[in-house]
C-alpha positions in Angstrom: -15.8 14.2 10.6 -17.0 12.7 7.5 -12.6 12.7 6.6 -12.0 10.3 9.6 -14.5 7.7 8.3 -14.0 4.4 6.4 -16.0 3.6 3.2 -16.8 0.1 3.5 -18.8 -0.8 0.7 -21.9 -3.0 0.5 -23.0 -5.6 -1.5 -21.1 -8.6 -3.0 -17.3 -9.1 -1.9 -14.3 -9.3 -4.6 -11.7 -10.7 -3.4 -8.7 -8.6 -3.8 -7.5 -11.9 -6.2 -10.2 -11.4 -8.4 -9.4 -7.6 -9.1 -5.4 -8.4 -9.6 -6.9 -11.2 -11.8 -8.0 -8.6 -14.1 -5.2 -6.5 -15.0 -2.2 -8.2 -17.4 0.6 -8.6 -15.4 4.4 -9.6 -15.2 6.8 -9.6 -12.4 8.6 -6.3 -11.5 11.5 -7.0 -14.1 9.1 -6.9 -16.9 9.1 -10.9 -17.6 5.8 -12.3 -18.9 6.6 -15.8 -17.7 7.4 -16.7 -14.3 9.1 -19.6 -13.3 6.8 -22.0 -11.4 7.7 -23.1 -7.8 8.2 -26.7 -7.2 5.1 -28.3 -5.3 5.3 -31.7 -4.3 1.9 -32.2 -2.8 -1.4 -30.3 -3.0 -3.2 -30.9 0.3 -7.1 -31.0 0.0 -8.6 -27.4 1.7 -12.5 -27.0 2.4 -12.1 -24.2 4.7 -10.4 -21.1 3.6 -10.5 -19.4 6.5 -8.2 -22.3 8.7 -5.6 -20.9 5.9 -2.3 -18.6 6.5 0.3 -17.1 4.0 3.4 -16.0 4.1 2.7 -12.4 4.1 0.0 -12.3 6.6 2.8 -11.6 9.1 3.4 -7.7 7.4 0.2 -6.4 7.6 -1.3 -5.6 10.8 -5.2 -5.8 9.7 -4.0 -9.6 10.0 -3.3 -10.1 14.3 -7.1 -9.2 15.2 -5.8 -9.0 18.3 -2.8 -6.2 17.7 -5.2 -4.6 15.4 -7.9 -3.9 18.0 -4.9 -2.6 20.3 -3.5 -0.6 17.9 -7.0 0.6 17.2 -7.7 1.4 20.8 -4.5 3.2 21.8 -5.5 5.4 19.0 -8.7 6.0 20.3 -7.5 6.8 23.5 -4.8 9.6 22.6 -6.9 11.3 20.6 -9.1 11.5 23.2 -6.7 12.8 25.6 -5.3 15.2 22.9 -9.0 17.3 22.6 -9.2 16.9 26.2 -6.2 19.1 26.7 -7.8 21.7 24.7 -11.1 21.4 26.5 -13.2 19.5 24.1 -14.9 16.5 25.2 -14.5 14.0 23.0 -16.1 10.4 22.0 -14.9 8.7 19.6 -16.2 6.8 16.9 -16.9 3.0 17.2 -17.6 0.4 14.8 -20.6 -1.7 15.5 -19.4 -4.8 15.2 -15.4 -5.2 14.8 -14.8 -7.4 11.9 -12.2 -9.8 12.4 -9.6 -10.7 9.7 -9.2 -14.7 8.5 -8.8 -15.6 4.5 -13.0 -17.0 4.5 -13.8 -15.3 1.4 -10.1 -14.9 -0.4 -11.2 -17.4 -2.9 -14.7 -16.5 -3.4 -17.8 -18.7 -1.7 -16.5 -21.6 -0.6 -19.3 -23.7 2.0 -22.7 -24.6 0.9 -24.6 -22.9 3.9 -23.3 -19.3 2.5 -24.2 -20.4 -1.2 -27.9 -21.2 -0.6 -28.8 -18.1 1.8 -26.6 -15.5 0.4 -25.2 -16.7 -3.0 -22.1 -14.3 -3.5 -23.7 -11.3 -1.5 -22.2 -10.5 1.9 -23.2 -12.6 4.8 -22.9 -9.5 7.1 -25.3 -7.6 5.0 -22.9 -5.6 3.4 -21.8 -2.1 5.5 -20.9 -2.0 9.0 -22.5 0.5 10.9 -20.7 3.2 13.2 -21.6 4.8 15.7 -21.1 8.8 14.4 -19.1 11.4 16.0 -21.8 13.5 18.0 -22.1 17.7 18.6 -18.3 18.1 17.1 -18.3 21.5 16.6 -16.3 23.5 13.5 -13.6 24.0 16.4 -13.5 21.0 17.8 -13.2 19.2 14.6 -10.3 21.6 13.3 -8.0 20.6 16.2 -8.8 17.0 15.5 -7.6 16.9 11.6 -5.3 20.1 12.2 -7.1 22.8 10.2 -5.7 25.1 12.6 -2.0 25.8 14.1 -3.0 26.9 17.6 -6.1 26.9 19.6 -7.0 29.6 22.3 -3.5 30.6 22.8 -1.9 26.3 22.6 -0.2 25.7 19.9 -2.6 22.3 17.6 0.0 19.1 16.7 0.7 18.7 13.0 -1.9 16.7 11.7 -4.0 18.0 14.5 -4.8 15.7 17.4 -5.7 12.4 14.9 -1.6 13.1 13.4 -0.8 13.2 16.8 -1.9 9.9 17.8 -0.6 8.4 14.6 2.9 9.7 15.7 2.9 8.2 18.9 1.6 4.9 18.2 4.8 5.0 15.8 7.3 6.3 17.8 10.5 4.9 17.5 9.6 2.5 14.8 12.1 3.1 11.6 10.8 6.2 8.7 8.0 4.1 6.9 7.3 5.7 3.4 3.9 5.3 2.0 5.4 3.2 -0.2 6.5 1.0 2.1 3.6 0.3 4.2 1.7 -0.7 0.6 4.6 -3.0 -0.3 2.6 -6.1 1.3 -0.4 -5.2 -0.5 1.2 -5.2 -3.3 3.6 -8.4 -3.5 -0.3 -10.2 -1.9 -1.4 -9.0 -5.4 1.2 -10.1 -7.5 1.5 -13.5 -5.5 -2.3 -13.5 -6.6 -1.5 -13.1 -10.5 0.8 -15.4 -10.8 -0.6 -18.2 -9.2 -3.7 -17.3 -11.2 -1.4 -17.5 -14.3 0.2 -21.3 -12.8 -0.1 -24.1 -15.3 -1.4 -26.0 -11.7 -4.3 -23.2 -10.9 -5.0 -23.2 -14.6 -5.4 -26.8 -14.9 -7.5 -26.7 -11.5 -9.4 -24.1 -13.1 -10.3 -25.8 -16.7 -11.3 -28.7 -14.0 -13.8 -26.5 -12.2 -14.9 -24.7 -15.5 -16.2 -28.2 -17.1 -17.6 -28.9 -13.9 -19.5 -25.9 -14.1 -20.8 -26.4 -17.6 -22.2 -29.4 -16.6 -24.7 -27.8 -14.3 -25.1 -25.6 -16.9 -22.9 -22.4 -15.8 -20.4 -20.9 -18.5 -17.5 -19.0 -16.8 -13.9 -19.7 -17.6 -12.4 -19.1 -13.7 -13.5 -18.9 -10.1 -12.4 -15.3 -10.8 -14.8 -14.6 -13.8 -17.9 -16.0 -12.0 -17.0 -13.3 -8.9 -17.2 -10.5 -11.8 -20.0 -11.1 -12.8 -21.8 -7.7 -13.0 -25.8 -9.6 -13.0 -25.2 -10.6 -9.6 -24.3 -6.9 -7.7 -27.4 -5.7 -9.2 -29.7 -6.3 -6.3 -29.5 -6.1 -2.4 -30.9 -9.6 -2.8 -29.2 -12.6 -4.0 -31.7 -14.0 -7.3 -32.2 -17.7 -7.7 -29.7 -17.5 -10.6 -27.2 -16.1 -8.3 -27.7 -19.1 -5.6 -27.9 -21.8 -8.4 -24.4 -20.4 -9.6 -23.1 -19.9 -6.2 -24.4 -23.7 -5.1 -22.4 -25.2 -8.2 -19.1 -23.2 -7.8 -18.8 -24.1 -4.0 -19.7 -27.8 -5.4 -17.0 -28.2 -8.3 -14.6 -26.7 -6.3 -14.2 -29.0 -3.7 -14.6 -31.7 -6.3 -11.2 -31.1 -7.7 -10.2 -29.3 -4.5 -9.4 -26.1 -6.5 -8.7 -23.9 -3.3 -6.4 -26.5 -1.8 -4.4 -26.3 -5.4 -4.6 -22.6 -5.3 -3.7 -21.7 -2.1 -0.9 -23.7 -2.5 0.3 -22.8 -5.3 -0.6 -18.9 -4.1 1.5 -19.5 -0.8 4.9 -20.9 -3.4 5.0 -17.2 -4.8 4.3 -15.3 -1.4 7.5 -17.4 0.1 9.2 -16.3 -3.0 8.1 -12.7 -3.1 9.6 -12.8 1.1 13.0 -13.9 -0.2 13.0 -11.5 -2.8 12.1 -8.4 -0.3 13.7 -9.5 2.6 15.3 -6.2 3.5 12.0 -3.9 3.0 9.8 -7.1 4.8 12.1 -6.3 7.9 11.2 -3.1 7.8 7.6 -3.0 8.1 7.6 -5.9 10.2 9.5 -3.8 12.7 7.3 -1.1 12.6 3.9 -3.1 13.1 6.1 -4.9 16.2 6.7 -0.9 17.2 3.4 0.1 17.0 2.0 -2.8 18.7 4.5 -1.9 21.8 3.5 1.5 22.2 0.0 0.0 21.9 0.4 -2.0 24.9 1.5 0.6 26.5 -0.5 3.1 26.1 -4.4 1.3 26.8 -2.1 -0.1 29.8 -1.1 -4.1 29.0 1.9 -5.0 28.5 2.3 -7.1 25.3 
């Protein structure tokens, strides 16, 4: 069962931004410079989490609502798959479903968080599950598809869990792996290059100075989420909120997330244009899977 589980890790959360941040980068025709959108205004943001981006759109996780459909549909034909060959089965649940909004895609950014939690994770860091109970060697074989037939019926490929997949996808256009990572990966190069904007860098030496004034060295919003001292212990230290109390502070003094969301939402429009084709593509295929959603856990959507 242990195959069908997520690994959600616990502890502080890094921002996807602040891994891509990390890597040397160019855009995908091997060009070190990029040339910078044209902004005209940069509108002051407190609140991450109020924020959208062009991409959002092509990855399901993003609709909390279609995801918990999707999610539940699933549930349900596997369900009715092991029924069919006699096992009784119960899913697993999550806990708590966590819903999806941008809150932490630039790192701490209200002073409540800072104080209690610093940059560990307000939720304590793993969600719980509730695990899969007396699934036997047999039962679990039809689910993943260790086996070809059971008792004389012949096991889906993929077992019943491949099964599920399939239907939920039905009729949607062939998605490659590839393709359904090709959000993820134009998110993090949108990320890198607005990290690598002359506006987010200037934001960024702003915030810096700011920082050293209270006594904190770190050259980027990015470098203060790396750093190592402050995943060391389930419990943010008193270093950890001081630091986390000033970053939250100097960023909305020179409104750094409202520069570099804007700046990060210029290259996501760009990055559309440029994979319009492929973009359609997916976007079909989550509007597919939602359908069959709908359909199966009875709504019509």
């Amino acid at each position: 069962m242990d195959r069908l589980k997520k690994a959600v890790g616990a502890g502080m959360v890094i921002p996807v931004l602040a891994i891509a941040g990390c890597s040397s980068g160019s855009d995908r025709s091997g060009n070190e410079s990029v040339r910078e959108p044209a902004i005209s205004s940069f509108p002051r943001v407190e609140n991450p989490k109020t924020l959208s981006f062009p991409l959002d759109k092509y990855r399901l996780l993003t609709d909390n609502e279609n995801r918990r459909t999707v999610g539940s549909a699933l549930k349900i034909l596997r369900t009715d798959c092991m029924g069919r060959f006699g096992f009784e089965f119960h899913d697993a649940e999550p806990a708590a479903p966590v819903e999806f909004n941008h809150e932490r895609l630039y790192g701490v950014a209200d002073q409540r968080t800072a104080r209690l939690y610093g940059y560990h994770n307000p939720r304590g860091g793993v969600a719980q599950s509730k695990a899969q109970s007396n699934l036997t060697a047999s039962a679990e074989a039809v689910l993943v598809g260790e086996v070809e037939a059971y008792k004389g019926t012949d096991v889906p490929k993929g077992g019943c869990a491949g099964d599920a997949v399939r239907k939920v996808h039905a009729g949607s256009p062939g998605m490659t792996s590839a393709d359904s990572q090709l959000p993820d990966r134009l998110i993090a190069e949108a990320s890198l290059r607005a990290q690598k904007d002359s506006r987010v860098r200037k934001a960024f030496k702003r915030w810096s100075e700011c920082m050293k004034e209270s006594g904190y060295r770190y050259d980027s919003p990015t470098a203060v989420l790396r750093d190592a001292r402050f995943a060391q212990s389930p419990q943010p230290a008193q270093e950890e909120i001081g630091t986390a109390v000033a970053d939250v502070e100097c960023k909305s003094k020179n409104n750094v997330i409202g520069v570099w969301s804007t700046v990060e939402v210029a290259y996501q429009r760009r990055l559309v244009e440029d994979n319009q084709l492929a973009l359609k593509k997916i976007e079909d295929d989550i509007s597919m899977q939602v359908k069959n959603a709908y359909r199966v856990v009875g709504r019509e959507g």
